[in-house]
Phi, psi and omega in degrees: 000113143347097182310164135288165187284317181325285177324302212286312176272034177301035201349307177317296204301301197304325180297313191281000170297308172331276186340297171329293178316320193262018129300326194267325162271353164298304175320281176327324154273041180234347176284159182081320179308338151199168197235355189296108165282166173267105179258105176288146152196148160257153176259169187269122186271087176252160172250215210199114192223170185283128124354126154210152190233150178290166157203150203263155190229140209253119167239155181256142203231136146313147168245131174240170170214150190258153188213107188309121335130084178241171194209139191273149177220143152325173188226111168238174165220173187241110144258146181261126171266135215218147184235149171260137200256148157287136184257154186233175192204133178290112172245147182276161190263131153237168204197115153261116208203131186226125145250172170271183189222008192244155164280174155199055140290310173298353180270106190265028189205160189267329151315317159281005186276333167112000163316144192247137191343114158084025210258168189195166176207162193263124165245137182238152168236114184042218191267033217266194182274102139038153165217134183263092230248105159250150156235157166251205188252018147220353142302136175228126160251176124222135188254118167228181192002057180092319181304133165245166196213129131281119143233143222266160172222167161241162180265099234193162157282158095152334195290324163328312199272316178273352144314316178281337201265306190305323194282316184284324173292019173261301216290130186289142207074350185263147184231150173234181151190182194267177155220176189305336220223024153088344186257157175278155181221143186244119145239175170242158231277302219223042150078010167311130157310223194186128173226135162227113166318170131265145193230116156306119222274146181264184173278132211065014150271105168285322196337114169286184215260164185245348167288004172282305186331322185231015133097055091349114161231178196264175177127183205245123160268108189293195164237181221240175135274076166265038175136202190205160216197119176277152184213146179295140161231008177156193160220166170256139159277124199228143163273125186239003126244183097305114192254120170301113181244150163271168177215027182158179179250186165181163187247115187231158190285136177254348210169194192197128161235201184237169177199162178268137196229009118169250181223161136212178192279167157195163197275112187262331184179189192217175217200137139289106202225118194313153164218023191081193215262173137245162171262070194236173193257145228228311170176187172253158183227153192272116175239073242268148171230183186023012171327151205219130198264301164355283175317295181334305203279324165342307175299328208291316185283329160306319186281336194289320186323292189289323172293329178266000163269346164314274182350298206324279244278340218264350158314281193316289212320304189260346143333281203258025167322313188261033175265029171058214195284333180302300173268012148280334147238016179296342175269321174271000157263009168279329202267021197255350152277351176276287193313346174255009176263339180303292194338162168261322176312178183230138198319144155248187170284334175306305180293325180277332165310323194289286170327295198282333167287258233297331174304321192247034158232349190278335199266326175326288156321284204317310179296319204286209197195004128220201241213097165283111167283004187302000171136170230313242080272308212268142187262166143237152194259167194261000000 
């Protein structure tokens, strides 16, 4: 597989591959050259210091006390004052009422109204008995419960017309008048219906009828709703106020004050008082022992070692990122040299022989522009 021309001429990458190698055989002659170990270890640093103990500092004081502060006042309560009201209640008004549809003013005769002798109609109010209503040429009669009433007229103005008015106003429960426009009008006293008839004619009485006449038709009229009218039904107690009353004394807390209730000692502060000397510890101090200037270095190159292969892997790493399979393994034999300068165990020359054979196959890979599958890039090391 093909590098990019990026990747592949990089100049950087071939140098720290160098480097590397001669960190790594620089290392390898520091091996064997010394044995010393390093021994660290710390001691405890103390002084000698003056010792002091607190002590309490004592002052005499005044003492209070709080005491509660009452005072006597009334006792009242809120009663409610209530008046008695009348109550009312809306009743509705009925009204049973027939008018006419003819003037009859004008008329001084029941002949001249165009009635004919003897011509008549029944009027009833609600369930009471029937009234027999006739006219002549000088008569308004009516007949009820057997009785008949005459009343007489003259041809005359108005008397026919108060003949008629008179006559209807016997029959009980019934009221009759006029109206501004002349026509009669029947109620009844007490919302009862109202029936007005034709009376079947006796013998020898031709006379047609008199409720056309007088612009009357016959049936029965209920009564109506034409308001409605309030009235007292009882009375009620309504509150119309509150009044503040007393009904006692009492003694109540208004407050607290304070007063005075004698002395006392009391702990005002404390003091510092020398009590002699001590010993404390002050810190720790490090302390090396058998250092070895060899050992140091040994340590020293391991790490410049180990910091320019870091660089190394995380350079190539991003150099050949996009190098495939090439560059999965040139990173891992770079990271399989970091994990052994890492290690805890302790290098020999065989493992560092190892670092440089892998090294020197990771610069390898890197350089070529393809890939032998005939087996590894990489040794592992033992």
């Amino acid at each position: 597989m093909a590098l990019s021309a990026a990747s592949y001429n990089q100049p950087s990458v071939p140098a720290r591959f160098q480097q590397a190698r001669q960190s790594l055989l620089a290392l390898k002659s520091t091996m064997g050259q010394s044995k010393t170990i390093e021994e660290v270890s710390f001691e405890v640093k103390r002084e000698t210091r003056i010792r002091f103990v607190t002590q309490p500092v004592y002052a005499n004081r005044t003492t209070y006390g709080m005491r509660d502060v009452y005072t006597e006042r009334d006792v009242t309560e809120d009663r409610a004052v209530y008046e008695t009201r009348p109550t009312y209640a809306d009743r509705p008004v009925y009204e049973t009422k027939i008018t006419g549809t003819r003037d009859l003013r004008g008329f001084a005769s029941a002949t001249a109204a165009g009635l004919d002798e003897k011509a008549d109609f029944s009027v009833q109010v609600g369930s009471g008995a029937a009234a027999r209503v006739q006219f002549t040429g000088s008569t308004v009669a009516v007949t009820q419960n057997g009785a008949t009433h005459n009343f007489a007229y003259t041809a005359s103005a108005g008397s026919f017309q108060s003949a008629m008015i008179s006559a209807l106003n016997s029959v009980s429960g019934l009221t009759a008048s006029f109206d501004i426009s002349g026509h009669l009008s029947l109620k009844t006293n007490n919302a009862e219906s109202l029936t007005l008839a034709e009376v079947a004619n006796e013998l020898l009485d031709l006379s047609g009828t008199a409720l056309d006449k007088l612009g009357l038709s016959a049936g029965t009229v209920s009564r109506r709703q034409t308001g409605t009218v309030r009235e007292q039904n009882g009375t009620e107690q309504v509150q119309t106020g509150t009044e503040t009353v007393v009904v006692g004394r009492e003694s109540v807390k208004t407050g607290s004050e304070r007063y005075e209730l004698g002395s006392e000692i009391y702990v005002s502060g404390s003091e510092q008082v020398e009590d002699g000397t001590e010993s404390v510890v002050i810190g720790y101090e490090r302390v090396v022992k058998s250092t070895d200037i060899g050992a140091m270095d040994v340590r020293t190159k391991q790490a410049s070692a180990r910091q320019t292969m870091v660089g190394l892997i995380k350079a190539a790493q991003k150099d050949i990122g996009a190098a495939g399979v090439i560059g999965t393994r040139v990173g891992e034999g770079l990271s399989s040299i970091i994990s052994l300068l890492a290690s805890k165990d302790p290098l020999t020359a065989d493992k560092l022989d190892m670092a440089v054979k892998n090294l020197d196959q990771a610069r390898a890979a890197y350089m070529t522009s393809t890939y032998s599958s005939s087996g590894g890039l990489f040794s592992r090391s033992v």
